[in-house]
Jmol script that loads the backbone (N, CA, C; Angstrom):
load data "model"
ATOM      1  N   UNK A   1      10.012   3.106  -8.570  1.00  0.00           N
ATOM      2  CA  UNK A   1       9.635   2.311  -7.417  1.00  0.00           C
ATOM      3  C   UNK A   1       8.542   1.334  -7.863  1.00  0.00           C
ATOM      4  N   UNK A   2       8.627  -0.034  -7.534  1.00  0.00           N
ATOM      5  CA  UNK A   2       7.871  -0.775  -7.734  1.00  0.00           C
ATOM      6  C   UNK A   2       6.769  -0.740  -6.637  1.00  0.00           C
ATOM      7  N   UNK A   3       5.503  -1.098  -7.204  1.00  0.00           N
ATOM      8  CA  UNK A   3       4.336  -1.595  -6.158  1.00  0.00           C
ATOM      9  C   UNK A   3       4.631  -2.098  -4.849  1.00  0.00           C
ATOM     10  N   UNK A   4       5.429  -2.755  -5.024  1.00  0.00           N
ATOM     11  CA  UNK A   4       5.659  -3.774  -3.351  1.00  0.00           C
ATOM     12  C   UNK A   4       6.505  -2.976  -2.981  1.00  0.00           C
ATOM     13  N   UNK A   5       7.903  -1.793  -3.405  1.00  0.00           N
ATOM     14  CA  UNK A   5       8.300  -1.211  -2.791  1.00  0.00           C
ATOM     15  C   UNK A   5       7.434  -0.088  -2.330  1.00  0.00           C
ATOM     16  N   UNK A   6       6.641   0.269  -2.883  1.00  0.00           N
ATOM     17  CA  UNK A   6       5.775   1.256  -2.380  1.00  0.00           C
ATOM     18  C   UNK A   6       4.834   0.819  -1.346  1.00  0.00           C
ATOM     19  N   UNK A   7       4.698  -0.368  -1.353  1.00  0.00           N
ATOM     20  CA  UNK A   7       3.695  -1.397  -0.226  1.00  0.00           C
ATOM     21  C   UNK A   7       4.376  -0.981   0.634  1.00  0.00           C
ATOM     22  N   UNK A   8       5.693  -1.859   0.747  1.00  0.00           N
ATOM     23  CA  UNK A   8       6.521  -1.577   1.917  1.00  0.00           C
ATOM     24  C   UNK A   8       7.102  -0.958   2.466  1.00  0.00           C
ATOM     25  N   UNK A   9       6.910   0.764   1.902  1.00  0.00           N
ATOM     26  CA  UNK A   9       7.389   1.943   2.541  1.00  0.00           C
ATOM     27  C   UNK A   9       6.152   2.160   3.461  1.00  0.00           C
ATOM     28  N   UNK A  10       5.113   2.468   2.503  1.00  0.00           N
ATOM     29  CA  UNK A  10       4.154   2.668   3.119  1.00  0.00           C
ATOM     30  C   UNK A  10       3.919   1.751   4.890  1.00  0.00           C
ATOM     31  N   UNK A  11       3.754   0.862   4.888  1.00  0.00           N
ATOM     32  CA  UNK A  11       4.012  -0.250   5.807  1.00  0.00           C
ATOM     33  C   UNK A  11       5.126   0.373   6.611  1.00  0.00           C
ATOM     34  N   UNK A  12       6.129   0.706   6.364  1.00  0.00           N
ATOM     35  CA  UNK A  12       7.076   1.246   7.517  1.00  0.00           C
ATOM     36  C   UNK A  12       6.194   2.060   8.024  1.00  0.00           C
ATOM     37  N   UNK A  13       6.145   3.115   7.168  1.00  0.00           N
ATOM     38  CA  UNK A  13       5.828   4.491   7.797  1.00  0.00           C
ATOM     39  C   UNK A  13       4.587   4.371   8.390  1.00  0.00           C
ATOM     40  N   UNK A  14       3.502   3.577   8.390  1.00  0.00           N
ATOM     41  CA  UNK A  14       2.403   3.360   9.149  1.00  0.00           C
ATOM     42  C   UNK A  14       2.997   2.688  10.392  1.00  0.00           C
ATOM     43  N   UNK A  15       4.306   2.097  10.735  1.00  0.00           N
ATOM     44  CA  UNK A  15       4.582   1.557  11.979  1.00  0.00           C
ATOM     45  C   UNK A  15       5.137   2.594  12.766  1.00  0.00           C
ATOM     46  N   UNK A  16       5.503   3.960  11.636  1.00  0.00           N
ATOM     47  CA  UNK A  16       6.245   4.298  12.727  1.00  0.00           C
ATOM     48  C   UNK A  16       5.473   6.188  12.877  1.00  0.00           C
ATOM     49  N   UNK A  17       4.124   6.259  12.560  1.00  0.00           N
ATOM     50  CA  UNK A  17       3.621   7.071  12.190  1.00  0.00           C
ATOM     51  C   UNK A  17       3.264   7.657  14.092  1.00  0.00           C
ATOM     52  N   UNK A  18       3.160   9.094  13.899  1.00  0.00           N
ATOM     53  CA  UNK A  18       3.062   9.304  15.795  1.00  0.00           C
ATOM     54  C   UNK A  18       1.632   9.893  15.793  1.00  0.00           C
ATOM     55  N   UNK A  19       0.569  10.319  15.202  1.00  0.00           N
ATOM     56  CA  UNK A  19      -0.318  10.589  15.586  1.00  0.00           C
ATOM     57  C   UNK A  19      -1.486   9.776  14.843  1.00  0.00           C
ATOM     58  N   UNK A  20      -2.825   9.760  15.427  1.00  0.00           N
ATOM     59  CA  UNK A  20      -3.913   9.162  14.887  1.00  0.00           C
ATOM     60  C   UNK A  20      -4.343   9.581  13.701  1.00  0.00           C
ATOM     61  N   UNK A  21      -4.080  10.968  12.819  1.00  0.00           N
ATOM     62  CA  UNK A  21      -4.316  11.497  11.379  1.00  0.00           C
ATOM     63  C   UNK A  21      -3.434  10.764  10.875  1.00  0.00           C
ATOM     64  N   UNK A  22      -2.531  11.140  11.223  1.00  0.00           N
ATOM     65  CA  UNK A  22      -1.101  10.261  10.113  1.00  0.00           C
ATOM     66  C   UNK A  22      -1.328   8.898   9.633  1.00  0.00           C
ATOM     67  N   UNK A  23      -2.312   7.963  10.858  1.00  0.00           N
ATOM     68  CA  UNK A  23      -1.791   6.657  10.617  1.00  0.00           C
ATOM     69  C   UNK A  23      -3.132   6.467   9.841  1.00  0.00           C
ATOM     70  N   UNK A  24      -4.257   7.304   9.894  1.00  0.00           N
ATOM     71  CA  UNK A  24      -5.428   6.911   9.092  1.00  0.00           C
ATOM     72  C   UNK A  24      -5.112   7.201   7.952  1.00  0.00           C
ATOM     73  N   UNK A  25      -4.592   8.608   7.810  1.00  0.00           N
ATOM     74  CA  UNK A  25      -4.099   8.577   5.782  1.00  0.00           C
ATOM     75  C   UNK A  25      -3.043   7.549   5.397  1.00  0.00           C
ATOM     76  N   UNK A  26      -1.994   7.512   5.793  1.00  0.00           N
ATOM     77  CA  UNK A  26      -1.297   6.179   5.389  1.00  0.00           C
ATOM     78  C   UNK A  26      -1.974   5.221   5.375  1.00  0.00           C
ATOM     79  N   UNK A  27      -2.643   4.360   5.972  1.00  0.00           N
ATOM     80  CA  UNK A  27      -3.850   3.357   6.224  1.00  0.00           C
ATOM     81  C   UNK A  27      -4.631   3.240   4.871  1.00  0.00           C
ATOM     82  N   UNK A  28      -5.315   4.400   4.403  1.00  0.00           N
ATOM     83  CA  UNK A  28      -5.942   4.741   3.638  1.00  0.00           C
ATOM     84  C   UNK A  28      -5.093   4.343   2.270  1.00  0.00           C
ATOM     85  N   UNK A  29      -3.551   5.289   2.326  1.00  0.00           N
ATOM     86  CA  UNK A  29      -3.033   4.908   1.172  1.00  0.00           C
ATOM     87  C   UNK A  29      -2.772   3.554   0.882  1.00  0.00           C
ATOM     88  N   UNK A  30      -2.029   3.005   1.913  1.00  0.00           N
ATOM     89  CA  UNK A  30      -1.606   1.633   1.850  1.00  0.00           C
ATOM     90  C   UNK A  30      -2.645   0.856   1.420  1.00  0.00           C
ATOM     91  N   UNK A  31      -4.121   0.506   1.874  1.00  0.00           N
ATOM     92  CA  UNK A  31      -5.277  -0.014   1.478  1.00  0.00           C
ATOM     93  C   UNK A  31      -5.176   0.168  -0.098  1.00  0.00           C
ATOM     94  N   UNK A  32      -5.523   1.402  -0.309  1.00  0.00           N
ATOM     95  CA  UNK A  32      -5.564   1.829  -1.976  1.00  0.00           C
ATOM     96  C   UNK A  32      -4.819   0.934  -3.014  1.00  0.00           C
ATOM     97  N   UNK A  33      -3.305   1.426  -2.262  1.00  0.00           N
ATOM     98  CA  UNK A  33      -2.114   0.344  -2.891  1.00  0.00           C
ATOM     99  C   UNK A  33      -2.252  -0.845  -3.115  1.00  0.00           C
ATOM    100  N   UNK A  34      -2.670  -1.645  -2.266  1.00  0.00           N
ATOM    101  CA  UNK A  34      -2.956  -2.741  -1.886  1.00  0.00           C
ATOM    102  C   UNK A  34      -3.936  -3.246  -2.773  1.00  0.00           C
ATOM    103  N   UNK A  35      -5.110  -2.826  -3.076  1.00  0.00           N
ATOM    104  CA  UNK A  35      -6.172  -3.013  -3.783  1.00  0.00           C
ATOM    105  C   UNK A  35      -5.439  -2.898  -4.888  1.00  0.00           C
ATOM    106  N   UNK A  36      -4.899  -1.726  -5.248  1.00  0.00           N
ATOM    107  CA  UNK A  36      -4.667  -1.612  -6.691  1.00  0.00           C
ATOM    108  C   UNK A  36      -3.766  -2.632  -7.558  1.00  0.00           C
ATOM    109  N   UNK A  37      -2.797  -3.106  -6.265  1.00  0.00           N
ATOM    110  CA  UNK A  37      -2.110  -4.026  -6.862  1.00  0.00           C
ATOM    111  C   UNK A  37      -3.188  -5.537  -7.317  1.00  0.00           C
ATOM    112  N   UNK A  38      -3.682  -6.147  -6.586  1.00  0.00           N
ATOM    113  CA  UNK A  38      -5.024  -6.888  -6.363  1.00  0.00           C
ATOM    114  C   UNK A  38      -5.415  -6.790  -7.517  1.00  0.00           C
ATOM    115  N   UNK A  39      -5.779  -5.875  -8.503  1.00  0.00           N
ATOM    116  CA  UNK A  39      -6.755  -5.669  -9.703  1.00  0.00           C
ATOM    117  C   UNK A  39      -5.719  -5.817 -10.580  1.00  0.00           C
ATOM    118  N   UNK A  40      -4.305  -4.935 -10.542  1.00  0.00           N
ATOM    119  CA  UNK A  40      -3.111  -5.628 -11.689  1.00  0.00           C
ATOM    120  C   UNK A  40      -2.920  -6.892 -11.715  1.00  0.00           C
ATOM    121  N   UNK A  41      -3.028  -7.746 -10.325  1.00  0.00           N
ATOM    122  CA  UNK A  41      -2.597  -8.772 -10.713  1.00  0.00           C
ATOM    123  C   UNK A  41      -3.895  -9.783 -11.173  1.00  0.00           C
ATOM    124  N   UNK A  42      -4.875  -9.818 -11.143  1.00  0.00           N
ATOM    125  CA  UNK A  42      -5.914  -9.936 -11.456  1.00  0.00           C
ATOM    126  C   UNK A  42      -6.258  -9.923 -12.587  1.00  0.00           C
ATOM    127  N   UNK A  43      -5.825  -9.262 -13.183  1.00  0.00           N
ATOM    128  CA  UNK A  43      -5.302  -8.952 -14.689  1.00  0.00           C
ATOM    129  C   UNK A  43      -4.510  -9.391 -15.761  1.00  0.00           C
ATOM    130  N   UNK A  44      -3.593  -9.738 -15.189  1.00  0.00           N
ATOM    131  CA  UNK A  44      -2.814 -10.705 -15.673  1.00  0.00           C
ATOM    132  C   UNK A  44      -2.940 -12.090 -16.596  1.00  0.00           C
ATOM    133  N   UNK A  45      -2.364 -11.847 -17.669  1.00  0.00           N
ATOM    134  CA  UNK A  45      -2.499 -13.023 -18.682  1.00  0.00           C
ATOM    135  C   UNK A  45      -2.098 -14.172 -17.699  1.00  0.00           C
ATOM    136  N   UNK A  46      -2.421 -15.815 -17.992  1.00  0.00           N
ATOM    137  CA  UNK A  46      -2.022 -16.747 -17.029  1.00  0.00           C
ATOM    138  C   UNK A  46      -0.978 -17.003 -18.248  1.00  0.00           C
ATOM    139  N   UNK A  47       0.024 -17.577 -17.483  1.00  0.00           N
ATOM    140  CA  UNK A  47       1.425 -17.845 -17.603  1.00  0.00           C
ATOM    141  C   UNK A  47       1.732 -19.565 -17.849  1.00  0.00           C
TER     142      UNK A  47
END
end "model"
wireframe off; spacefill off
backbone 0.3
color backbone group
C-alpha cells in the first residue's frame, strides 16, 4: 500500500467512524501519515 493509499483509507474510515474515540485515533493516525508523508517528500532530490 502506498502512502496516499493509506491517506485515503484512513480518510474513509474517519468519515465513516461512529464514535468520538474512534474518530480521535484515526485523526491522530491520519495526521501522523500526513506529516510523515510531508518530511518524505521534503526530502526528495529536486528533479
Amino acid at each position: 500500500m502506498t502512502d496516499e493509499q493509506h491517506i485515503d483509507e484512513l480518510r474513509a474510515e474517519l468519515r465513516n467512524a461512529t464514535n468520538l474515540a474512534e474518530r480521535r485515533q484515526i485523526a491522530d493516525e491520519l495526521n501522523a501519515a500526513v506529516a510523515e508523508r510531508a518530511v518524505v517528500l521534503e526530502n526528495l532530490p529536486p528533479s
